[in-house]
Each structure stands twice: as structure tokens, then as C-alpha cells.
N, C-alpha and C positions, 0 to 999 in steps of 0.2 A: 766441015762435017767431021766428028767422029770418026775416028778408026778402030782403037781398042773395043771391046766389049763392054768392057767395067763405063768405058765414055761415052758408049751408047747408050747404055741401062741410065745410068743420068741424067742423061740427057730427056730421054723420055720419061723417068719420075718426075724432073721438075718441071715438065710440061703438065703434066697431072696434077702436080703439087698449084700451080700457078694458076691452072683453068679452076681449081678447088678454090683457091685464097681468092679467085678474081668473081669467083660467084656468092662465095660469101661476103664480102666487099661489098655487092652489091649489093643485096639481101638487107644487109646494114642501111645503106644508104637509103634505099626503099623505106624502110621502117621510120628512118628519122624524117624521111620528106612528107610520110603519114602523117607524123605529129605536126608539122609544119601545114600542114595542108587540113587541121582538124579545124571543124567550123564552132562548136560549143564545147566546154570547158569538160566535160564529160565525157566527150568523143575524144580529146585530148589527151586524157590522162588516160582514155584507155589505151591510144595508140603509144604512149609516154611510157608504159608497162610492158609493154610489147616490145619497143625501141629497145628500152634499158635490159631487157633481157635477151637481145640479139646484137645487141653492142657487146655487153658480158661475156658473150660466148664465143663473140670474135676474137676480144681478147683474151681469152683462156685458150682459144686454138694458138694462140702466139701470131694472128695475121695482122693484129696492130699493137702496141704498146699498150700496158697498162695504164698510162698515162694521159695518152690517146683515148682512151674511153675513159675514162675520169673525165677530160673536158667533155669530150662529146655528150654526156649524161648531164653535164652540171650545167653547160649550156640549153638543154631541153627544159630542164628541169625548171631553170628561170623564165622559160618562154611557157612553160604551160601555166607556172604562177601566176605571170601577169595578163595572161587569156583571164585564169579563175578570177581575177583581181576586179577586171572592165567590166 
């Protein structure tokens, strides 16, 4: 445990920081299992719109790499393709 003050206060921001990043994490994850789970090509792209704009915003909080959400979008992106494709 913590002794000083300043290592207390820390201690307790990154617990707030970390319940924040772990519910937005999740928030993400939900949106992309949407699109996964979308039954017509329609329903797809609209959960695919939804996805891509709470993936974007995870990465702009800095909870995952830019790059990280580059795949995660580009990998969607193909999978609603070839739903509109069949």
C-alpha cells in the first residue's frame, strides 16, 4: 500500500483511469461483435458506422494505438464487403 499522499492520489486516478479505459474497451468490443453478429448487409454497415466511429474514439482517447484501430476498421470493413458481396 501507499504511504505518501502524492502515492495515494495515484493510485486511486489510475484506478479511475483504468475502470474508464476498461469500459470503453468494452464499449468497442460490443460495437465490433454487432457488426459480426449483423444478419443482412444493411444492418451491417449500419452497425459498421457505429463500430468505426467508437473504435476512432478509443483511439483518439489514446486507450489503443492508432494503428490498432486502423486494423480493427480495415478488418470490418472487409467482412461487411463480402456479407454485401453473397
Amino acid at each position: 500500500m501507499p504511504h505518501t499522499r502524492s502515492a495515494k492520489k495515484r493510485m486511486r486516478k489510475s484506478r479511475e483511469a483504468r475502470l474508464r479505459n476498461r469500459s470503453a474497451k468494452s464499449a468497442m468490443k460490443t460495437a465490433i461483435k454487432k457488426v459480426l453478429a449483423a444478419s443482412s448487409p444493411e444492418e451491417a454497415m449500419e452497425a459498421f458506422r457505429r463500430a468505426t466511429s467508437v473504435i476512432d474514439r478509443t483511439a483518439k482517447k489514446g486507450i489503443i494505438h492508432k494503428n490498432t484501430a486502423a486494423r480493427y476498421k480495415s478488418r470490418l470493413a472487409r467482412i461487411v464487403q463480402n456479407l454485401a458481396r453473397a
